[in-house]
C-alpha positions as CSV (number, residue, x, y, z in Angstrom):
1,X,70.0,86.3,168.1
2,X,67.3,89.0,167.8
3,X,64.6,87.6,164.8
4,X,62.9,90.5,162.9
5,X,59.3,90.1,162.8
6,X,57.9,89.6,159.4
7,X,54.5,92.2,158.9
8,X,51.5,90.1,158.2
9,X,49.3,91.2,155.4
10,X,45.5,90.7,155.9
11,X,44.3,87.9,153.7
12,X,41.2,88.7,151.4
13,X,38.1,87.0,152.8
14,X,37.0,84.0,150.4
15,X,33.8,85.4,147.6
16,X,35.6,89.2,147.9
17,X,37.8,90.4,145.0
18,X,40.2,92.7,145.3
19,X,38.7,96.5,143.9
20,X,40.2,96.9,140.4
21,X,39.8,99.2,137.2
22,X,38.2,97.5,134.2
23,X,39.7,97.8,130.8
24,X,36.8,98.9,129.6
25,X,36.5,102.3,132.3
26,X,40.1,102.7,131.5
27,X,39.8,102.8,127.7
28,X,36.1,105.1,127.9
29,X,38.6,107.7,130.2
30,X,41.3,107.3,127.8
31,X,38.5,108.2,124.8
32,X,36.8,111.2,126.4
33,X,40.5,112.4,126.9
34,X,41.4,112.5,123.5
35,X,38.1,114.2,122.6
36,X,38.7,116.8,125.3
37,X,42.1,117.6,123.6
38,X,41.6,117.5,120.3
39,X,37.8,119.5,120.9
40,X,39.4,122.7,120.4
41,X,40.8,121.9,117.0
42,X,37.2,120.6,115.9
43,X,36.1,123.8,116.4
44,X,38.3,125.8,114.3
45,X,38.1,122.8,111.4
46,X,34.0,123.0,112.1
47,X,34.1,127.4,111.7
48,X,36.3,127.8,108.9
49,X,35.4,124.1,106.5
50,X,32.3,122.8,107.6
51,X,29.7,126.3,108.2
52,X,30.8,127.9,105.2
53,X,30.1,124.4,103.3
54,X,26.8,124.0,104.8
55,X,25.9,128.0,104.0
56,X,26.9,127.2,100.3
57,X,24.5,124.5,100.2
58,X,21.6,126.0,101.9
59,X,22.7,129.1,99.1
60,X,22.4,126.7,96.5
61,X,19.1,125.5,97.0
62,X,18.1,129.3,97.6
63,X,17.0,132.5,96.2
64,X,19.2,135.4,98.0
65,X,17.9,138.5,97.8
66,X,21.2,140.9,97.8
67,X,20.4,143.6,99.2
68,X,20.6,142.1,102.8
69,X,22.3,138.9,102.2
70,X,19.6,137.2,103.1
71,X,17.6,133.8,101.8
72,X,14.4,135.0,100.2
73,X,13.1,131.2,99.6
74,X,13.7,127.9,98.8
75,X,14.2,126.9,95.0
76,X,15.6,123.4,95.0
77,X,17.5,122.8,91.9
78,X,16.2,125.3,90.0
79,X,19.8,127.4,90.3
80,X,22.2,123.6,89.4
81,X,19.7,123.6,86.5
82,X,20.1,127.6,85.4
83,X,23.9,127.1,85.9
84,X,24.2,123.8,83.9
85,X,21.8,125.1,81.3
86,X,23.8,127.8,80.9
87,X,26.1,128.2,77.2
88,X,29.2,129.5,79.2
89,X,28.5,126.1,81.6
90,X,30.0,123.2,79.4
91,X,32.7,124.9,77.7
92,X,33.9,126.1,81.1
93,X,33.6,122.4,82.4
94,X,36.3,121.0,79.8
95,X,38.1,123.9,80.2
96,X,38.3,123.1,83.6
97,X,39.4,119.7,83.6
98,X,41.8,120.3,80.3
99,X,43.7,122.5,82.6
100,X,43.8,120.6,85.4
101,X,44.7,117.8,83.9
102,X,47.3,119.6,82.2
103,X,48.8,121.1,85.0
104,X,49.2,117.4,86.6
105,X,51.1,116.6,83.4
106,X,53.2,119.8,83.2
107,X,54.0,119.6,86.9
108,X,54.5,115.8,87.0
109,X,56.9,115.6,84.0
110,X,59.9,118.0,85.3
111,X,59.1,117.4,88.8
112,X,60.3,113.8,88.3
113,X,63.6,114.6,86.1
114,X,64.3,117.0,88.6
115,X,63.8,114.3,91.8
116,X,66.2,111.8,89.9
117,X,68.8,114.6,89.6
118,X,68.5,115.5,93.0
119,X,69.2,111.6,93.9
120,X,71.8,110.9,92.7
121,X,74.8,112.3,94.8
122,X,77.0,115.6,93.6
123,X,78.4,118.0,95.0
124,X,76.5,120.8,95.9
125,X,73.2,118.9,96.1
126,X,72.0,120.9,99.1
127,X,72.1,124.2,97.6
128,X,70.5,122.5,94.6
129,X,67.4,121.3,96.6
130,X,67.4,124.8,98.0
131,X,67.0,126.8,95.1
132,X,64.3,124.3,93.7
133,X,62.4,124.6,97.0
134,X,62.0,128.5,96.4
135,X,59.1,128.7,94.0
136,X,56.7,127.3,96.7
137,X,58.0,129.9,99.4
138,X,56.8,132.8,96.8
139,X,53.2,133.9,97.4
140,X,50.6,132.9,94.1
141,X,50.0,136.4,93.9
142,X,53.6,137.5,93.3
143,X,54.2,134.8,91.1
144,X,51.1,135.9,89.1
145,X,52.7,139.2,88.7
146,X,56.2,138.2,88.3
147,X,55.0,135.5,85.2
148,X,52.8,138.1,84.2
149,X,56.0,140.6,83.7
150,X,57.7,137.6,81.8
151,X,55.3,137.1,79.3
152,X,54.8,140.8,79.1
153,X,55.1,141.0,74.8
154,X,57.2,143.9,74.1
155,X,60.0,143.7,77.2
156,X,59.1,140.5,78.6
157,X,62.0,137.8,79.7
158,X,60.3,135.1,77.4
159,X,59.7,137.0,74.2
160,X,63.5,138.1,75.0
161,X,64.6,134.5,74.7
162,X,62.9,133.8,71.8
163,X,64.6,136.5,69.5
164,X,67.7,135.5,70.6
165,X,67.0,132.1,69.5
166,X,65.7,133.1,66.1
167,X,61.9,133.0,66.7
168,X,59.5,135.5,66.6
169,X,60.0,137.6,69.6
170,X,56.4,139.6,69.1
171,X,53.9,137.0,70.8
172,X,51.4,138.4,72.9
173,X,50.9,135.2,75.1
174,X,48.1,136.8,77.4
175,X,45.8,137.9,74.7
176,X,45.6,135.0,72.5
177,X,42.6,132.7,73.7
178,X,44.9,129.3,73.4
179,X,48.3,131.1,74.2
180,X,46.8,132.5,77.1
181,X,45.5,129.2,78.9
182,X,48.4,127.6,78.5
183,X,50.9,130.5,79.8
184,X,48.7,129.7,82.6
185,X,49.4,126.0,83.3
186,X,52.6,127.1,82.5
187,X,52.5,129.5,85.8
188,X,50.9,127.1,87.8
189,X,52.6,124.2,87.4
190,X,55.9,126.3,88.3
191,X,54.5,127.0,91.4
192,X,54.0,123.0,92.4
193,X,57.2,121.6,90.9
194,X,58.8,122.3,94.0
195,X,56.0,120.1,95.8
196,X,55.9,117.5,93.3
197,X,60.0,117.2,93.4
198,X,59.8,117.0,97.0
199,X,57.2,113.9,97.4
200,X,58.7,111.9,94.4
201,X,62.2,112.6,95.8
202,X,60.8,110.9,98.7
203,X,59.5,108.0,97.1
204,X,63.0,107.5,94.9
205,X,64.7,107.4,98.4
206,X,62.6,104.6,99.6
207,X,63.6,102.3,96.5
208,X,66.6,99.7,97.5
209,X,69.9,100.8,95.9
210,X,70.5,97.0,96.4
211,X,67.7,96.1,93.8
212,X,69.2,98.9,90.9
213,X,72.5,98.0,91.9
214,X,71.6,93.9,90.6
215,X,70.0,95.0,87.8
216,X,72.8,97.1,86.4
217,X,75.1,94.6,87.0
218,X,73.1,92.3,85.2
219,X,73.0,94.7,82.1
220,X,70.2,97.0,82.5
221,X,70.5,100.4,80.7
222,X,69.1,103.7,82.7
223,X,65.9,103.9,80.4
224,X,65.3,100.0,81.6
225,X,66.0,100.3,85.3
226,X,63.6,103.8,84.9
227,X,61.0,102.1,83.3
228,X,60.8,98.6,85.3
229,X,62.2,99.3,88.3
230,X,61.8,102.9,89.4
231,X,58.5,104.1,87.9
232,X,56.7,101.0,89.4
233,X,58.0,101.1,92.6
234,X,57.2,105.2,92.4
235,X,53.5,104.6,91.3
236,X,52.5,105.0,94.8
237,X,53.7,108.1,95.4
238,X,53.0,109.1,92.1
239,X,49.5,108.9,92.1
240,X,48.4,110.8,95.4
241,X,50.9,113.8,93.8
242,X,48.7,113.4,91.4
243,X,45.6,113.8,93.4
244,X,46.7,116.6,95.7
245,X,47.9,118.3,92.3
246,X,44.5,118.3,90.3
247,X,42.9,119.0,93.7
248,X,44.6,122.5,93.9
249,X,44.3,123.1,89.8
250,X,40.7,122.6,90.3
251,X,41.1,125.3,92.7
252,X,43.1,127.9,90.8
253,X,42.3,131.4,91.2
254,X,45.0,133.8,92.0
255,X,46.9,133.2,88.9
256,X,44.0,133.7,86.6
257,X,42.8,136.7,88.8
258,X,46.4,138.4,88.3
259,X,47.2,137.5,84.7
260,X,43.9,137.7,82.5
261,X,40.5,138.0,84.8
262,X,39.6,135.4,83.1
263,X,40.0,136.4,79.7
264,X,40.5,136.8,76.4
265,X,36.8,136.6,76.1
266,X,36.4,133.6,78.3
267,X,39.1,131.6,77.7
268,X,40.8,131.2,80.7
269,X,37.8,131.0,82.7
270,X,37.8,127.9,85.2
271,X,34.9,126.9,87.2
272,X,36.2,128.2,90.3
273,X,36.8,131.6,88.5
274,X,33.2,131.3,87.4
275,X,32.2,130.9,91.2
276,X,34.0,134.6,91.3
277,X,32.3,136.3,88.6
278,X,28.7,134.8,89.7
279,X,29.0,135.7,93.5
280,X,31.0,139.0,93.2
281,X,30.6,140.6,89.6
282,X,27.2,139.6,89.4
283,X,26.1,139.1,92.5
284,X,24.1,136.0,92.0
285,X,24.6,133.9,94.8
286,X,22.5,131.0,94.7
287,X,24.4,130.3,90.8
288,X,27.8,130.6,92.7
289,X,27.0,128.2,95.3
290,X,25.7,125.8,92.7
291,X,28.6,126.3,90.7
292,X,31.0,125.8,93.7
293,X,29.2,122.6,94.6
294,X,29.6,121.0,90.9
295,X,33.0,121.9,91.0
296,X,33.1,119.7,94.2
297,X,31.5,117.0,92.3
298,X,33.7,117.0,88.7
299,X,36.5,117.2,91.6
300,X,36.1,114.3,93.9
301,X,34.6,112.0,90.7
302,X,38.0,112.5,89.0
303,X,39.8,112.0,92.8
304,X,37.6,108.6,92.5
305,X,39.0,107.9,89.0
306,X,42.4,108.3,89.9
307,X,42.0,105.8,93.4
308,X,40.6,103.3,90.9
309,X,43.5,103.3,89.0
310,X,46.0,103.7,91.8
311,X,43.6,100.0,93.2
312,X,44.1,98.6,90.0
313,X,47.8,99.0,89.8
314,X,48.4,97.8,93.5
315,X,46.3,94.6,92.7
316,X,48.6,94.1,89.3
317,X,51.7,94.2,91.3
318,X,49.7,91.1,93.8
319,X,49.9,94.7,96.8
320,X,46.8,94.5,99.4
């Protein structure tokens, strides 16, 4: 009986370890491979967020002379103090924040009956999502011009409505000063509701059916299982909406661009629509930049505000 031969495999001298890769080289590769990949995209997030930031700054602090764009000297504060001592500068601050704030509000408020709607099961729910879904697929500039057609006063859809309701059918929303700010929150928050609706439509779909299920069989009404079960276990989604909401509000332009320029006689101007008129009306740089840079500032102290709350919640409801 032939006996097959069994291959013998060197043994390791004693004191010599066999050559290995440390965890360490392994994870330093594994780190400069990551950077390598995601390089590329650094430098398109570095050219179109962080160099025009920094040239805003260095604007800021700066005296531009405009004939050639170029910075003439260093001023320090001396534009953040011309802006802010300005008469148009305050009023334009609340104004600013009234309408972002109201926009959140506006936005928030149908958004949310329209997520609970959208819910619930029916038939046809598809489509439904669908068609709610369309106002964010329209560009802000064709909805400018499209709202700005409805609230048009003599053949405008919404004065239209109105006379056929009994009330006075003559309004000229865009040239009153109060009218014409809110026709604007109006427009905007239109534009976001579909946004909104998505996210908290989200948020409802993450609640257990089991948990509304108990408490209507225990005798809770809609308005009760709304109010302690659903809104708190929605807060969390609720707030960042929230956030991301005021966020672009702060940023609104094209609407007020399109609809009034900013008008009646200043009362639709935001501070971001201030930015406009400094840089490319006026052509004072160095107040635009300064302008841009407080609107930075009024933006991420409110941001700030609102993570305070959203902290304070979470630790009410015992959340880490």
């Amino acid at each position: 009986m032939t006996q097959t031969a069994t291959p013998r495999v060197p043994a390791v001298p004693p004191g010599r370890a066999e050559p290995a890769v440390s965890a360490g080289s392994a994870q330093r590769r594994q780190r400069w491979t990551g950077l390598a990949l995601v390089f590329p995209a650094l430098l398109i997030v570095g050219g179109v967020y962080l160099y025009p930031m920094i040239t805003t700054l260095v604007y800021a602090v700066s005296s531009i002379d405009i004939a050639t764009y170029t910075i003439e000297s260093f001023v320090g504060f001396d534009n953040f103090a011309r802006v802010i001592g300005s008469a148009a500068f305050v009023p334009t601050l609340v104004r600013t924040l009234y309408f972002g704030l109201l926009v959140v509000v506006v936005t928030l408020v149908p958004s949310l009956a329209i997520a609970l709607v959208l819910n619930e099961r029916f038939w046809g729910r598809t489509f439904v999502r669908l068609v709610v879904l369309l106002p964010w697929a329209v560009p802000p500039v064709v909805g400018g011009v499209l709202w700005g057609q409805m609230f048009q006063p003599e053949f405008g859809f919404i004065n239209k409505i109105m006379g056929a309701v009994g009330l006075p059918a003559d309004t000229i929303w865009l040239g009153d000063p109060t009218l014409a700010l809110h026709a604007l929150v109006v427009a905007e928050s239109w534009r976001w509701i579909p946004f909104a609706t998505l996210f908290l439509l989200a948020g409802l779909q993450t609640i257990p059916t089991s948990t509304l299920e108990a408490s209507q069989v225990d005798g809770a009404g809609a308005w009760q299982r709304l109010r302690h079960i659903t809104m708190p276990q929605l807060m969390p989604t609720v707030l960042p909406v929230m956030i991301f909401l005021f966020v672009w509000a702060m940023k609104t332009f094209d609407v007020i661009f399109v609809l009034t320029r900013g008008g009646p006689g200043g009362a639709t101007t935001t501070l971001n629509y201030m930015v406009y008129e400094e840089g490319f009306e006026t052509f004072r740089f160095g107040n635009a930049a300064a302008i841009a840079w407080l609107l930075t500032l009024v933006t991420v102290l409110v941001i700030g505000l609102l993570a305070l709350v959203r902290k304070m919640l979470s630790a009410s409801r015992g959340e880490s």
